[in-house]
PLY file of the C-alpha trace (Angstrom):
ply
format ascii 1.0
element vertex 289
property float x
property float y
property float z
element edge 288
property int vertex1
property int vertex2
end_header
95.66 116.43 95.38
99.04 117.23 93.85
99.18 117.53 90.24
102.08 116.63 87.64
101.61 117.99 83.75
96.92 118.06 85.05
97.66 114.46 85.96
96.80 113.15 89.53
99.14 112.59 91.90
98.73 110.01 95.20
97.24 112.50 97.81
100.55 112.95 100.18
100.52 114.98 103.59
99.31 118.71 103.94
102.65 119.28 105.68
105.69 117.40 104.34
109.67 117.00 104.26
111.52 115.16 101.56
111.02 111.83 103.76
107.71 111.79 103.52
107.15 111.60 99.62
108.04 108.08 98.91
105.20 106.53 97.08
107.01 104.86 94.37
108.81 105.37 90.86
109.19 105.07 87.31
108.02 109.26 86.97
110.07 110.42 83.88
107.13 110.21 81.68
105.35 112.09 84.74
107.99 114.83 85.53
108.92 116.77 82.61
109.37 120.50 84.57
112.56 121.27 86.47
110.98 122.26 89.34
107.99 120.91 91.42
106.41 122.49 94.40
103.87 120.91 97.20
101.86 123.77 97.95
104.87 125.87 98.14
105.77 123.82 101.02
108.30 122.04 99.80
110.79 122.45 96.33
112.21 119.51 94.29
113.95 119.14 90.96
112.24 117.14 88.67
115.43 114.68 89.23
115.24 114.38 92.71
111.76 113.54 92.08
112.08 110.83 89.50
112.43 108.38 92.23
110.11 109.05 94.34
106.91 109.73 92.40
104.42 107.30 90.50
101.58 107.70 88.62
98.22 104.99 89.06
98.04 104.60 85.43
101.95 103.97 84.91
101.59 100.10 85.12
100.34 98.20 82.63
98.09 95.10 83.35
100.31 91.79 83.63
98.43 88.30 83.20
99.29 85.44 86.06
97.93 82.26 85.63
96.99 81.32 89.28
99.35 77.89 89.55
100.00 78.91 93.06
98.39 80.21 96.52
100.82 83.16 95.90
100.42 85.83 93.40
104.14 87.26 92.66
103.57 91.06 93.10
106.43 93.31 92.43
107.09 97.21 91.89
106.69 96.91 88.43
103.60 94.73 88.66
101.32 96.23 90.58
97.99 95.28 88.12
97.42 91.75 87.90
95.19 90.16 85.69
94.61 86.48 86.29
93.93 84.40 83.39
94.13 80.54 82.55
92.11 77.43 83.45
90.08 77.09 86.60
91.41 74.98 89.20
91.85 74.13 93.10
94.39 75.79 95.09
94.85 73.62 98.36
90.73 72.77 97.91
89.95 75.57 97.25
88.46 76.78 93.85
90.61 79.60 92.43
92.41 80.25 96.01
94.65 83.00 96.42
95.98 83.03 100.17
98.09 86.70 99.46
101.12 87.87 97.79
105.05 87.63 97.47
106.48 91.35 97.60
109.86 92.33 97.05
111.70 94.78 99.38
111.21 97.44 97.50
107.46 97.73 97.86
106.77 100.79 100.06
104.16 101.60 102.54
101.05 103.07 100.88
101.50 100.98 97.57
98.26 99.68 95.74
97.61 96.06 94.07
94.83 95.60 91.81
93.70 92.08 90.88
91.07 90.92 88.31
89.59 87.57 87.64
89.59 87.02 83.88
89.25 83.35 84.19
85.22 81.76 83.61
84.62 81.36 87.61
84.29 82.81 90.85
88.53 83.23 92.36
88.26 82.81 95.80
90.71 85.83 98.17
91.39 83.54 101.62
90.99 86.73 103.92
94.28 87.15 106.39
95.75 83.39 105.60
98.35 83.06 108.87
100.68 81.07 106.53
100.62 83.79 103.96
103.66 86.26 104.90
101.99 88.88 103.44
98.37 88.69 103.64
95.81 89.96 102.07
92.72 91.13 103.91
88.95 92.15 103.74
86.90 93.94 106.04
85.24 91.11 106.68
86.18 87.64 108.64
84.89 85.88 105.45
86.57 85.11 102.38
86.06 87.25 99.56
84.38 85.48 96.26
85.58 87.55 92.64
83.44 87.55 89.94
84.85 87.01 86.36
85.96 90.12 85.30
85.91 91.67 88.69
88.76 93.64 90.23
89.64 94.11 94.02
92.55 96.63 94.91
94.45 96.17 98.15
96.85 98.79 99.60
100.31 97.50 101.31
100.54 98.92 105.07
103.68 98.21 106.24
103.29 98.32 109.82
101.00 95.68 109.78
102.34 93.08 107.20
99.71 93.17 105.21
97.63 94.41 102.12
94.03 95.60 103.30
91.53 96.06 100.87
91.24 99.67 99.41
88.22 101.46 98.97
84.36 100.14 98.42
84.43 96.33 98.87
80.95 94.61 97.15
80.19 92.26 99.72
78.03 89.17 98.46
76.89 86.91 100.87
75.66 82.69 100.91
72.25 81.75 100.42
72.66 80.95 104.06
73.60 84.72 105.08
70.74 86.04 102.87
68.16 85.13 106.01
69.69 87.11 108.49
70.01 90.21 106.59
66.63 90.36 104.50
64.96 87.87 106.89
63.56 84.64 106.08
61.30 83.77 102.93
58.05 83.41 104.84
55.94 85.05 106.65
56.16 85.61 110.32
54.17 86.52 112.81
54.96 89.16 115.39
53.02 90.94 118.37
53.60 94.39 120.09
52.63 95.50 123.44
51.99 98.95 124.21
52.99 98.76 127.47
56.32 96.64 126.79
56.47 93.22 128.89
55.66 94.40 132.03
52.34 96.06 133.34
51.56 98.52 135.57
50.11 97.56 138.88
47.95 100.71 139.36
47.13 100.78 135.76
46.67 96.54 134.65
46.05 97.57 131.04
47.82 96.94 127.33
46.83 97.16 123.92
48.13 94.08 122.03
48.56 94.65 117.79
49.76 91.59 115.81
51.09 92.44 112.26
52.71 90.37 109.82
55.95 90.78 107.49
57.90 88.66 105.22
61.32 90.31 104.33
60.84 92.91 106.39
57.77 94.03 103.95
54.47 94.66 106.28
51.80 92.54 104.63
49.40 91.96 107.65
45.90 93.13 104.96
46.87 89.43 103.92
45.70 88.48 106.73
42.49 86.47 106.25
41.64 85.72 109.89
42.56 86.22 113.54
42.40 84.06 116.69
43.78 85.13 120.12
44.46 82.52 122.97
45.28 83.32 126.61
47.78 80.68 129.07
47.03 81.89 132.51
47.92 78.79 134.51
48.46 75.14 134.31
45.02 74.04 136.32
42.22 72.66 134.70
40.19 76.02 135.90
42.83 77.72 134.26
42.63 75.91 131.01
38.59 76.39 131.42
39.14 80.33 131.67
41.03 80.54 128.95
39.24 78.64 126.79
36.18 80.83 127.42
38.02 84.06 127.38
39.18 83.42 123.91
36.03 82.65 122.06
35.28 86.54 121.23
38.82 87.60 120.63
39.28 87.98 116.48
40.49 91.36 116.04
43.62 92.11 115.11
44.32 94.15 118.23
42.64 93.25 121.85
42.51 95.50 124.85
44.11 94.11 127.72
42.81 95.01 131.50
43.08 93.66 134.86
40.37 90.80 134.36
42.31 89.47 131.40
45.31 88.40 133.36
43.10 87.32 136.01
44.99 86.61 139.86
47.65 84.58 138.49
49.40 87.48 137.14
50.86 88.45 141.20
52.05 84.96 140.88
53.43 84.15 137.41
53.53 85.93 134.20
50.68 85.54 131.42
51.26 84.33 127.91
49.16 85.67 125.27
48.98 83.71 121.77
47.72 85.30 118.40
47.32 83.40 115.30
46.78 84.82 111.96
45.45 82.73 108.64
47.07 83.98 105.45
47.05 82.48 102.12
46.59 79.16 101.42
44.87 78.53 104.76
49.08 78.92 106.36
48.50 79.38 109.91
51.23 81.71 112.06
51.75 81.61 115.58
53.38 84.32 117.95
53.45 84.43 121.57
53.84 87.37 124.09
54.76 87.22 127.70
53.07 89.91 130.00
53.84 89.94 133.64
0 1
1 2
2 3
3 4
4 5
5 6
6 7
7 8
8 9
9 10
10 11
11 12
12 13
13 14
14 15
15 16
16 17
17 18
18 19
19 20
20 21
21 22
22 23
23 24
24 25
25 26
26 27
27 28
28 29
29 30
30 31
31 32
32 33
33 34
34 35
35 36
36 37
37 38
38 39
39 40
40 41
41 42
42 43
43 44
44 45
45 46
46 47
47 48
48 49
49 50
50 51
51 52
52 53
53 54
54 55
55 56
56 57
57 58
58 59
59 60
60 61
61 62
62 63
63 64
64 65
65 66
66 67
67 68
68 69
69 70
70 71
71 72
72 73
73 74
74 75
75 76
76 77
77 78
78 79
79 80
80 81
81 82
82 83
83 84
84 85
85 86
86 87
87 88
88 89
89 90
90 91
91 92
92 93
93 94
94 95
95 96
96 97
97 98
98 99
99 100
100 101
101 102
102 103
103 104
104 105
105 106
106 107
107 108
108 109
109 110
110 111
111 112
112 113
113 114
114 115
115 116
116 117
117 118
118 119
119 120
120 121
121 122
122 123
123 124
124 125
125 126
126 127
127 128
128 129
129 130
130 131
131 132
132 133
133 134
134 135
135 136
136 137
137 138
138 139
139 140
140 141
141 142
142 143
143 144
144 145
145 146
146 147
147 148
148 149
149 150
150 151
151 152
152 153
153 154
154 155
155 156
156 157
157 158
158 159
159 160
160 161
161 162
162 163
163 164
164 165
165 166
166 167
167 168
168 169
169 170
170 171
171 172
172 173
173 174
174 175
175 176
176 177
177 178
178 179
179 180
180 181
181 182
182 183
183 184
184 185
185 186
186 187
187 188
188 189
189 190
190 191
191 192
192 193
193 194
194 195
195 196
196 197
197 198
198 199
199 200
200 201
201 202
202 203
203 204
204 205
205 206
206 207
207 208
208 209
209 210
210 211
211 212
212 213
213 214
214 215
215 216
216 217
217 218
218 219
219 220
220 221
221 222
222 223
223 224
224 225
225 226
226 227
227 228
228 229
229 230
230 231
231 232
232 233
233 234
234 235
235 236
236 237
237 238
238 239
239 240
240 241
241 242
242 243
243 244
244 245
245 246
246 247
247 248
248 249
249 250
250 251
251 252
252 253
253 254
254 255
255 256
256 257
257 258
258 259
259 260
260 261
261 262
262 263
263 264
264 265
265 266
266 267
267 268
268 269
269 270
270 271
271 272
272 273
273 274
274 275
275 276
276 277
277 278
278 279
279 280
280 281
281 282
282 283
283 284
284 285
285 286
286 287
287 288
C-alpha cells in the first residue's frame, strides 16, 4: 500500500505512469514532503500530487434526509449519513434507487451510506431508471439496519456503484427454508446401491434417517414401519401387505425376492415411516428399479 506521513494510501498499480494515479483530491493536509515516490517507480512533487491524491478519512460524514429516490453524492461528499423521519419513497419504505454524481467523480471512488433513521432503508439493487445505479451482489434488494453502513465503489465503465467489500446478506422468513431447511422434521431414505440395481447382484441396503435443519435427529425416532408397492393387482397389494408385517428396523436388506418379477417390468417403490414425538408420523418414498 502506498503510504503518505504512516497514513494509508488507496492501493494503486504495481507499475504506474502519472495517468494512472487519479483517485481523487483535497491531499494538502496529506502531502506535506516535496517529493513522493511509488516504489521508486515513479517521482512527484508534493504539488503535482495535491490533485490527484485522497485520503479515506478526509471526508467528513454529511447528513441527507432521504426526501428523494436519489441521494446527491458529490466529491466532497462521499460519507452520507441519512437522518430524518421514516417514510415511503415510490412505496417503498426508506427507498433509495442510487445516486446523482457530478462529473468529477472518478473511476475507483468509494460512497459510504448509513441509516441513522429508527427503520430498516431499503437499497433498490440496479434500478434501470436510476442513471447511476447502485448495486448488490445479489438480484435482491438490500434491507439497512439502523445504524448500518454499506460502501459502494463507482466503476466507470459500467455506470454504476457496486457494492465494496463484505456485504451482510439477511434474508425473508420465506428464504430462511431453503437455506437452513424447513422447521420440521423430514424424512429421508438412502440406498446403497443408488436407484438402480444390479441384475446379477438384486440386492440393496435401505437406511432411513431423520433431520430437521439439517441436524440428524433419527434416535428420536420412536418407531419404524416399512411398506413395499410392487404392482397395482390385487396379488400385488396381497404381497405387499404380507411382506411388510416383519419390516421395523431402521434399515432392511433388500434381495431379489423383495422386488419380486415385477421389477423386469416396472420399477419398485419402497415406503418407510418413522413415529417421532408426539405420535408425528413421516413418510419417505424410494424408487428402485
Amino acid at each position: 500500500m502506498a503510504k503518505i506521513n504512516n497514513t494509508e494510501q488507496y492501493k494503486v498499480k504495481e507499475f504506474v505512469s502519472k495517468d494512472d494515479i487519479v483517485l481523487g483530491s483535497n491531499s494538502d493536509s496529506a502531502l506535506k514532503t516535496s517529493n513522493f515516490s511509488l516504489g521508486g517507480i515513479v517521482d512527484f512533487t508534493a504539488e503535482e500530487m495535491k490533485e490527484q491524491f485522497f485520503h479515506k478519512e478526509t471526508y467528513q460524514w454529511s447528513e441527507t434526509d432521504l426526501k428523494d429516490r436519489f441521494l446527491d453524492i458529490s466529491e466532497n461528499r462521499l460519507n452520507v449519513i441519512v437522518v430524518g423521519q421514516n417514510n415511503f419513497v415510490n412505496g417503498v419504505m426508506n427507498g433509495l434507487y442510487g445516486v446523482t454524481i457530478s462529473d468529477t467523480i472518478k473511476d475507483g471512488y468509494e460512497i459510504a451510506i448509513r441509516n441513522s433513521r429508527t427503520d430498516y432503508m431499503t437499497i433498490v439493487n440496479n434500478f434501470k431508471d436510476a442513471k447511476i445505479p447502485l448495486r448488490i451482489y445479489t438480484d435482491n434488494d438490500y434491507y439497512l439496519r439502523p445504524n448500518e453502513t454499506i460502501k459502494f465503489r463507482y466503476n466507470k465503465r459500467d455506470k454504476c456503484f457496486w457494492v465494496s467489500g463484505a456485504l451482510d446478506i439477511r434474508v425473508s422468513e420465506s428464504d430462511i427454508d431453503d437455506i437452513l431447511g424447513e422447521n420440521k422434521y423430514k424424512l429421508f431414505i438412502d440406498s446403497s446401491a443408488g436407484e438402480s440395481i444390479d441384475a446379477m447382484d438384486m440386492s440393496t441396503t435401505l437406511t432411513a434417517y431423520v433431520d430437521r435443519y439439517f441436524d440428524d435427529i433419527t434416535d428420536k425416532v420412536a418407531s419404524w414401519q416399512w411398506f413395499r408397492e410392487s404392482g397395482k393387482t390385487k396379488e400385488d397389494q396381497d404381497s405387499d401387505h404380507i411382506w411388510s408385517l416383519d419390516k421395523t428396523e431402521r434399515e432392511i436388506y433388500l434381495t431379489a425376492k423383495d422386488f419380486t418379477q415385477n421389477i423386469y417390468e416396472h420399477p419398485i417403490t419402497f415406503i418407510c415411516q418413522a413415529i417421532i414425538e408426539n405420535n408425528q408420523k413421516l413418510i419417505a418414498k424410494t424408487t428402485i428399479g
